[in-house]
C-alpha positions as CSV (number, residue, x, y, z in Angstrom):
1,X,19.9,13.8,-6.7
2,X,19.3,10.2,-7.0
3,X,17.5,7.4,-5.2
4,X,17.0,4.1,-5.1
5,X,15.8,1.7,-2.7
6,X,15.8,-2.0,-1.4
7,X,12.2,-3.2,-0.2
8,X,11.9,-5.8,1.9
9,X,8.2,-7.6,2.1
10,X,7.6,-10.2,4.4
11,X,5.3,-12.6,2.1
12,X,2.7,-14.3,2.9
13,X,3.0,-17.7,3.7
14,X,2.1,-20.1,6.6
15,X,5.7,-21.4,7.2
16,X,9.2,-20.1,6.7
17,X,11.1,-20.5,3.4
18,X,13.3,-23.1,4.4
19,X,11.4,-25.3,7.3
20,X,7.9,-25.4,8.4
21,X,8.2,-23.1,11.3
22,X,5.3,-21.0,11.6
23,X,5.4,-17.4,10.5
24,X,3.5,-15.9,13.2
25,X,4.9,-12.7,14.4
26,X,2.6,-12.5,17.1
27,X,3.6,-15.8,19.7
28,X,5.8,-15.4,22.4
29,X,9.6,-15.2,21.6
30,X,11.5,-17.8,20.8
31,X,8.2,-20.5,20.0
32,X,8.3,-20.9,16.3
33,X,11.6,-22.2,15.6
34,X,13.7,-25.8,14.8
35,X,17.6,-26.1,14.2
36,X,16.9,-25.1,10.5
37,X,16.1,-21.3,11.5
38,X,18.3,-21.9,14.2
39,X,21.3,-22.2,11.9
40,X,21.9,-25.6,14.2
41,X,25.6,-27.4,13.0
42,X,24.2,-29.8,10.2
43,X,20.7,-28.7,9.7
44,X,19.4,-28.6,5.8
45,X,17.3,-26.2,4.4
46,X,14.4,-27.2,2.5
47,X,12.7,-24.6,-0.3
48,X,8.9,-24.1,0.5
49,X,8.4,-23.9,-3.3
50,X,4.9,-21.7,-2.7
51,X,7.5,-18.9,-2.6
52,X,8.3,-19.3,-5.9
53,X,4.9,-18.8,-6.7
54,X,4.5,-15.7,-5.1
55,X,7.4,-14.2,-5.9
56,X,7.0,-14.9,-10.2
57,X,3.8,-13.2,-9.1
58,X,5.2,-9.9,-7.5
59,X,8.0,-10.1,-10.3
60,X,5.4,-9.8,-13.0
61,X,4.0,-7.1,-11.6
62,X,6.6,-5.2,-11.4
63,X,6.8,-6.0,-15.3
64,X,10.1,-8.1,-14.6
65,X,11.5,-11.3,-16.3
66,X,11.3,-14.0,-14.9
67,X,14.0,-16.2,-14.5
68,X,14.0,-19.6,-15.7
69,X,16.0,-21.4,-12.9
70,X,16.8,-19.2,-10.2
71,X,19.3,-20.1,-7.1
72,X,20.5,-19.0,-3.9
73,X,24.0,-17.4,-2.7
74,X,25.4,-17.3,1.0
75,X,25.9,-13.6,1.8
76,X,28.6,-13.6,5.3
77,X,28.5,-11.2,7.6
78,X,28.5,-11.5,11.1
79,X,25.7,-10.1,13.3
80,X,23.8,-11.4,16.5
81,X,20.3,-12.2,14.1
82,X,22.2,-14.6,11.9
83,X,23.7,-17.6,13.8
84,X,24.7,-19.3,10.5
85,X,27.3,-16.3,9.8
86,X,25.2,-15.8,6.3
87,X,21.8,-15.0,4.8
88,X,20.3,-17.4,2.4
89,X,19.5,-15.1,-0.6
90,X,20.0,-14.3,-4.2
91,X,21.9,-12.0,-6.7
92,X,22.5,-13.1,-10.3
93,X,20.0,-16.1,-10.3
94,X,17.2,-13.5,-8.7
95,X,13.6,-14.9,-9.8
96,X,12.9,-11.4,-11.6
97,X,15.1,-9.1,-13.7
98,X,14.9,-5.8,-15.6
99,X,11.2,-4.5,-14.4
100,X,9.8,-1.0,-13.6
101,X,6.8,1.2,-11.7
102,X,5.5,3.7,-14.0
103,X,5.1,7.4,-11.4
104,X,3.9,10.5,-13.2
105,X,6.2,11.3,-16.4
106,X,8.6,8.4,-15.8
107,X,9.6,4.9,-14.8
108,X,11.7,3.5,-12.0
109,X,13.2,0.8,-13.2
110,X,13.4,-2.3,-11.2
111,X,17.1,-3.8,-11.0
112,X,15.7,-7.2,-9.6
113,X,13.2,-9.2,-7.0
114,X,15.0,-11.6,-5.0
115,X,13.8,-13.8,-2.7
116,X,15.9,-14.2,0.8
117,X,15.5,-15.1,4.4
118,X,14.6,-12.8,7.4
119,X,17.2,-12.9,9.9
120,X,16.1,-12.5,13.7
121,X,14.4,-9.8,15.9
122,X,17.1,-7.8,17.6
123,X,16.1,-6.2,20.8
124,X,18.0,-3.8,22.7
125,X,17.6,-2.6,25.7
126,X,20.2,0.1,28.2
127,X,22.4,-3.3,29.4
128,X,21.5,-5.7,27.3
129,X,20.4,-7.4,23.9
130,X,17.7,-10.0,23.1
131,X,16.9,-11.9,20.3
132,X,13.5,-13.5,19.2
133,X,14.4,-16.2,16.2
134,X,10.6,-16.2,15.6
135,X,11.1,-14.2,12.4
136,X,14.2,-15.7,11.7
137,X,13.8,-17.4,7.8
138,X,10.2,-15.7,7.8
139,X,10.6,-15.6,3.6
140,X,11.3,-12.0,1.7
141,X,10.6,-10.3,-1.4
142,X,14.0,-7.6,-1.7
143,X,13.1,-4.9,-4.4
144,X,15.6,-3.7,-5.9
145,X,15.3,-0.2,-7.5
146,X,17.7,1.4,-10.1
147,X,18.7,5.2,-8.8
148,X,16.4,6.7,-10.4
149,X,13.8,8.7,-7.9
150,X,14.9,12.4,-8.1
151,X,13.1,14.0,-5.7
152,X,10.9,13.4,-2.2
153,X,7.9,13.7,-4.3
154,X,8.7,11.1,-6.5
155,X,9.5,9.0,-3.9
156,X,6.4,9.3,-1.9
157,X,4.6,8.8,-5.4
158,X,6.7,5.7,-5.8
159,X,5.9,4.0,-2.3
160,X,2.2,4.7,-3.3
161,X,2.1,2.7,-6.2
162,X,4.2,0.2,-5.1
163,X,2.3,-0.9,-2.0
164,X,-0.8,-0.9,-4.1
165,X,0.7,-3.2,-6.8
166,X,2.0,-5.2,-3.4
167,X,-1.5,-5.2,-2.3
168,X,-3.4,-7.3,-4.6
169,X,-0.4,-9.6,-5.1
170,X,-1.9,-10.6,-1.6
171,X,1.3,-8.9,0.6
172,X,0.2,-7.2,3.5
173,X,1.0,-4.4,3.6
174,X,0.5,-3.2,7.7
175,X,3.2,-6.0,8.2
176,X,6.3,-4.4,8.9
177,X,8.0,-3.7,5.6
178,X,11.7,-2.3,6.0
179,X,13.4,-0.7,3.4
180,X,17.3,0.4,3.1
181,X,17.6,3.7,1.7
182,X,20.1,5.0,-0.8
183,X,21.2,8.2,-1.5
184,X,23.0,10.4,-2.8
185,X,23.5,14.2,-3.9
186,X,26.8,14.0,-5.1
187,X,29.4,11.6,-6.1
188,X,29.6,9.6,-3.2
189,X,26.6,7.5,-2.1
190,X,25.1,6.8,1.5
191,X,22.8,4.1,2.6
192,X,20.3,4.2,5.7
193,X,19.8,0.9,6.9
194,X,16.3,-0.7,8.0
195,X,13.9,1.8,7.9
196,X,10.5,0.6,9.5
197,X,7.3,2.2,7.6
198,X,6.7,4.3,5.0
199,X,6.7,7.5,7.1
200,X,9.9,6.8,8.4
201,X,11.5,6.5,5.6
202,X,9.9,10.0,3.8
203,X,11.2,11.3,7.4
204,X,15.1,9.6,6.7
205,X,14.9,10.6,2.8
206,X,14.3,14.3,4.0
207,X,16.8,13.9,6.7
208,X,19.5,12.9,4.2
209,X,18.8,15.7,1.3
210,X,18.9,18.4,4.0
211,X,22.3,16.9,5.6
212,X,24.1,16.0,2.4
213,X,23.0,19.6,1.4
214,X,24.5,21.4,3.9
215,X,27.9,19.4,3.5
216,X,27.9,20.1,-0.2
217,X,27.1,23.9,0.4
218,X,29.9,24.3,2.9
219,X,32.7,22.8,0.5
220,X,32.5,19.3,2.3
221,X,32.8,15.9,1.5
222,X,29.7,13.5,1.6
223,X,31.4,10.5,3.0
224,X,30.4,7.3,1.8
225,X,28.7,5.2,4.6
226,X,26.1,3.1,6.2
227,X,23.9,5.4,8.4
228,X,20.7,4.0,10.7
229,X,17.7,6.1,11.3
230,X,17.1,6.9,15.0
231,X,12.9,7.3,14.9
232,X,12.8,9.3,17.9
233,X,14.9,11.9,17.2
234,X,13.7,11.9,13.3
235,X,17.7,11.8,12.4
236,X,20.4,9.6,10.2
237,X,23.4,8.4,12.4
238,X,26.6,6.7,11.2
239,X,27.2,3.0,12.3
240,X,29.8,1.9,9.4
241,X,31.8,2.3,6.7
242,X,29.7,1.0,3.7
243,X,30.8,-2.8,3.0
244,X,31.2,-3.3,-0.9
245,X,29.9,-6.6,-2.4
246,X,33.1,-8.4,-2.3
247,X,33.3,-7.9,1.3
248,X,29.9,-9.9,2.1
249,X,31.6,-13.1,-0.2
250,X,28.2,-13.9,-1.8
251,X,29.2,-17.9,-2.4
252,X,26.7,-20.7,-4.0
253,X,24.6,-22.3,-1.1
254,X,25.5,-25.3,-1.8
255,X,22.8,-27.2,0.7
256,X,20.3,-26.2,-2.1
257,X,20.1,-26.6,-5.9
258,X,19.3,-24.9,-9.1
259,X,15.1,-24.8,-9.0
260,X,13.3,-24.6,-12.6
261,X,10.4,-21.7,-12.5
262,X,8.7,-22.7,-16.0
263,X,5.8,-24.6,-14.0
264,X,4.7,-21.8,-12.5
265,X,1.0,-20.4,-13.4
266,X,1.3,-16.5,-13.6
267,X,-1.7,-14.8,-13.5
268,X,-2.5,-11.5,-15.1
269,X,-1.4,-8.6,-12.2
270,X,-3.6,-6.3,-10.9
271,X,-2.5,-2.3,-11.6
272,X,-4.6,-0.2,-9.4
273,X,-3.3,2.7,-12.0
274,X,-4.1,1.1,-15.2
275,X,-7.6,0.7,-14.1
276,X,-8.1,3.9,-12.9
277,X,-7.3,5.0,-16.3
278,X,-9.3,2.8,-18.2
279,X,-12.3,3.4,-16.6
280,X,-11.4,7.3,-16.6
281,X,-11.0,7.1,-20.5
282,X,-14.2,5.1,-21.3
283,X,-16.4,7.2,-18.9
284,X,-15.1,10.1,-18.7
285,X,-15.0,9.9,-15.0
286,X,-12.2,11.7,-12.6
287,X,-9.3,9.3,-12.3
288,X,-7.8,10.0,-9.4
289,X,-10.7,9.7,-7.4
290,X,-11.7,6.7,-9.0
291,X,-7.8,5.7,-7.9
292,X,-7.8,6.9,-4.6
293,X,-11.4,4.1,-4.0
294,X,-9.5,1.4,-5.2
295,X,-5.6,1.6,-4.7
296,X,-5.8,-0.5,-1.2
297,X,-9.7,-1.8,-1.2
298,X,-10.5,-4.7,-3.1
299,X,-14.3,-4.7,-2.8
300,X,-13.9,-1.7,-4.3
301,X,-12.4,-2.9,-6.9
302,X,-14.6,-6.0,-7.6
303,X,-17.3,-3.6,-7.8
304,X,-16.1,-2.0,-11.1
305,X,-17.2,-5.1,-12.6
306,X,-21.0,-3.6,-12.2
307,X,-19.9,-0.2,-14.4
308,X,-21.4,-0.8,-17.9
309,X,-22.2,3.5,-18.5
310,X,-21.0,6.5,-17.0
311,X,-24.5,6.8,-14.8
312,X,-23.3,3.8,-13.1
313,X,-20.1,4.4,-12.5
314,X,-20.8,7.9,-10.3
315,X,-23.6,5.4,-8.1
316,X,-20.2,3.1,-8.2
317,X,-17.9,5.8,-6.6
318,X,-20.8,6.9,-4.6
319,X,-21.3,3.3,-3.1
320,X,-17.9,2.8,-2.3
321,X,-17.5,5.9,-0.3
322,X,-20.8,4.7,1.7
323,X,-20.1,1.2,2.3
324,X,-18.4,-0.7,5.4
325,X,-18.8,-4.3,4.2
326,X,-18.6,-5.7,0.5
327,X,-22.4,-6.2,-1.2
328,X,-23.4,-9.1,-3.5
329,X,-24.1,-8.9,-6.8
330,X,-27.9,-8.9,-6.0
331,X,-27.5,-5.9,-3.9
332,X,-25.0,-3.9,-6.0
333,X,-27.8,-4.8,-8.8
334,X,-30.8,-3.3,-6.4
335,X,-28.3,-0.6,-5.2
336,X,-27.8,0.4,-9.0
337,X,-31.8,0.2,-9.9
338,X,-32.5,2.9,-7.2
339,X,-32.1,6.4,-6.2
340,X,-29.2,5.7,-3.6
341,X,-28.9,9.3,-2.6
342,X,-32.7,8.6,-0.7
343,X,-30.7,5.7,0.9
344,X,-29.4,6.8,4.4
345,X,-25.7,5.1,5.3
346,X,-27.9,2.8,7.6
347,X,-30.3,1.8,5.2
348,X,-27.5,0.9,2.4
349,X,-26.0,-1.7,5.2
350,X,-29.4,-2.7,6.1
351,X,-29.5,-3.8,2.2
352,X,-26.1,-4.9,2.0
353,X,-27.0,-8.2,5.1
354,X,-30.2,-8.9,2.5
355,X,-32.9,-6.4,4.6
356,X,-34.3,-5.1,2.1
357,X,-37.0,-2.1,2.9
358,X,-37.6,0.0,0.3
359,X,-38.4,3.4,1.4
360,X,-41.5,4.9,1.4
361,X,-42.2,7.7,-0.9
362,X,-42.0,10.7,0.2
363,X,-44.5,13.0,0.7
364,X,-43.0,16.4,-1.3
365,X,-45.5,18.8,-0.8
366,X,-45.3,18.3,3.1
367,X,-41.5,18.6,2.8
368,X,-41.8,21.6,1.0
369,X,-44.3,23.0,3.5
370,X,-42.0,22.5,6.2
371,X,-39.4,24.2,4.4
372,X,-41.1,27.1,3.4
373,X,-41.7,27.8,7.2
374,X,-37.9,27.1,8.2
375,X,-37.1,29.9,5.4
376,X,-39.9,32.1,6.9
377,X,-39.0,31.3,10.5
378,X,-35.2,32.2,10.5
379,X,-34.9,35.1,7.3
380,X,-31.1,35.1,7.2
381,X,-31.1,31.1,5.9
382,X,-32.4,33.0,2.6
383,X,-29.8,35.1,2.1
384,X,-27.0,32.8,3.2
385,X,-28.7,30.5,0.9
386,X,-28.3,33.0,-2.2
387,X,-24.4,33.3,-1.1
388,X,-23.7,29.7,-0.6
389,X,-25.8,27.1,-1.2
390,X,-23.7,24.5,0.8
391,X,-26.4,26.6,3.6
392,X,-28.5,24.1,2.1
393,X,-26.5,20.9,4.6
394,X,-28.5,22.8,7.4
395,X,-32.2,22.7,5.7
396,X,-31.9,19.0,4.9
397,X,-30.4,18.3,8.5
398,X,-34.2,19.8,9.7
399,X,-36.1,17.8,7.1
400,X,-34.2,14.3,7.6
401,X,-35.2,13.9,10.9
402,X,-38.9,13.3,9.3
403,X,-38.3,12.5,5.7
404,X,-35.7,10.7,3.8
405,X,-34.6,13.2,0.6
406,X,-31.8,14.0,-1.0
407,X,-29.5,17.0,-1.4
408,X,-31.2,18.0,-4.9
409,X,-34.4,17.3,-3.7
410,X,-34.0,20.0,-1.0
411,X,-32.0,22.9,-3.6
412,X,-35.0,22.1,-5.8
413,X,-37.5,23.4,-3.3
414,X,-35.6,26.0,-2.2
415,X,-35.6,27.8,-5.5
416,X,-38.7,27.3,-6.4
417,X,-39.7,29.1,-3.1
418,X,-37.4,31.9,-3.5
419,X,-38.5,32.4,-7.0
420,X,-41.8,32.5,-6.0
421,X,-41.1,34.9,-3.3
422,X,-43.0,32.6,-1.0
423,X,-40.7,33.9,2.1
């Protein structure tokens, strides 16, 4: 089995990539455009050089090259979202070259990042079709994969770690990101276009291994074809014959020019992974839920900054499962001086907007008094107690209502009372 895939990321500037059309998706149809986006007879594209930026950015993440003067090809084909007859995007002079995403025991390697232009938003209805040019030149990121996902768990593993490195290169990643699908279990290879969500495509992957299967199994040929992915029904259709890249007659844009990337500041990417594992190694801490707190969160992730032992790295992990809003450094330094597990969820936001009441010590010998009698009062907590202690969640449910401890606190006194035979 092979994969690979074409990503398309919508990135994330305030005007298109060749006009200064806004790129809101959100206003009504047909508001943010100008005869540039329009493909208008005579309109000139402009390059909004910021996506050069970002893109040498999301190319050295994905440990490409980056091209020294990249360039833009005409790619003709005729369809309703592109007025001009062509998308504006790029093959051989593509910004990044030769990259890869490390997955568990291997690389995919990266074939190239390219920067293009969104077409339009086609929407179809029983009798008719309508299209919204808002999105049209909205600027793109294409990732390019080489075939070399082998499986749907290496896929899914992939798309993890991909929108994470997308992530804090500043993409969002809740924006619609559409990916095209190829595939192929034998010889002959198949592509499902424009796949919305990662889901969907796990759900159009799956489709496709089962189908090819079967063919293969019944002596059949696996034609080679474009298919679309019909959401509803959670199946691959055919629409086409797959077009080869003569037929789209990629030709040199010639309303734009060669553009020099050597003045471009790249700054040192961000790999969720690689800092997992760093901090795993140096403090012996479990990695992947040290991943799992920081792949998509970055207050998590500027909290690791605070780690200098392995103490502090469990109150970390402990603060960023509590947490709704990102603390200063004064309160992560407060947070990191105390006992946070005597800190209700409340109380650690109460800190986090500056209030800060310490909590008043607690009296122990009146907590344990009151425990003693909820032993003595219901006998079976004893013995569920000596077969589970998780029976524990219940005691401390009792004693919070009057007394802020914590969960060791409460199995302390518990076996000291049983052990004394006090119940």
């Amino acid at each position: 089995m092979k994969i690979g895939l074409e990503v398309h990321v919508a990135l994330p500037t305030k005007t298109k990539l060749f006009c200064s059309d806004s790129t809101s998706y959100s206003d009504e149809p047909n508001t943010n455009i100008c005869p540039v986006c329009m493909g208008f007879p005579g309109s000139k594209p402009v390059l909004n050089k910021e996506t050069l930026i970002l893109s040498a950015n999301i190319a050295t993440a994905l440990h490409c090259r980056v091209i020294e003067r990249t360039s833009f090809v005409r790619k003709v084909y005729f369809y309703p979202d592109l007025p001009k007859g062509y998308q504006i995007t790029q093959t051989e002079g593509a910004i990044g070259n030769g990259g890869s995403v490390a997955i568990s025991g291997k690389e995919v390697r990266i074939r190239r990042v390219q920067i293009e232009e969104d077409p339009a938003k086609v929407v179809r209805g029983e009798n008719y079709t309508l299209l919204d040019f808002n999105r049209s030149g909205i600027p793109l990121n294409e990732i390019v994969t080489e075939p070399d996902i082998c499986s749907e768990s290496e896929l899914k593993e992939f798309l993890v770690e991909l929108r994470s490195i997308l992530y804090y290169q500043g993409i969002d990643i809740d924006r619609e990101i559409k990916t095209d699908l190829n595939i192929s279990l034998a010889e002959e290879r198949v592509e499902v276009k424009n796949i919305t969500g990662v889901d969907s495509l796990l759900k159009a992957a799956r489709y496709e291994i089962l189908r090819q299967g079967s063919l293969l199994e019944e002596n059949q040929p696996v034609k080679r074809e474009t298919r679309a992915f019909d959401e509803k029904s959670g199946v691959t259709v055919s629409s086409r014959e797959k077009e080869t890249e003569e037929e789209y007659g990629f030709i040199f844009d010639t309303d734009l020019t060669f553009y020099d990337t050597k003045w471009i500041e790249v700054k040192k990417p961000v790999i969720p992974r690689l800092v997992a594992e760093k901090y795993s190694k140096k403090y012996g801490y479990d990695e992947e839920k040290l991943r799992e707190a920081i792949y998509l969160n970055r207050d998590n992730m500027d909290m690791l900054a605070y780690v200098d032992d392995g103490a502090a790295i469990e109150k970390v992990v402990n603060l960023m499962q509590k947490l709704r809003s990102k603390p200063t450094k004064e309160v992560i330094r407060r947070l990191l001086n105390s006992d946070i597990n005597n800190l209700s969820r409340e109380q650690l936001e109460r800190w986090v907007r500056g209030e800060f009441d310490e909590p008043e010590p607690v009296n122990m010998d009146e907590v344990r008094r009151e425990v003693a009698e909820l032993l003595r009062s219901d006998p079976s907590l004893s013995k569920r107690y000596k077969e589970n202690k998780n029976t524990v969640n219940f005691i401390i449910g009792k004693v919070k209502k009057k007394h802020n401890v914590s969960y060791n606190d409460i199995v302390g006194i518990v076996d000291s009372i049983l052990s004394d035979n006090q119940v």
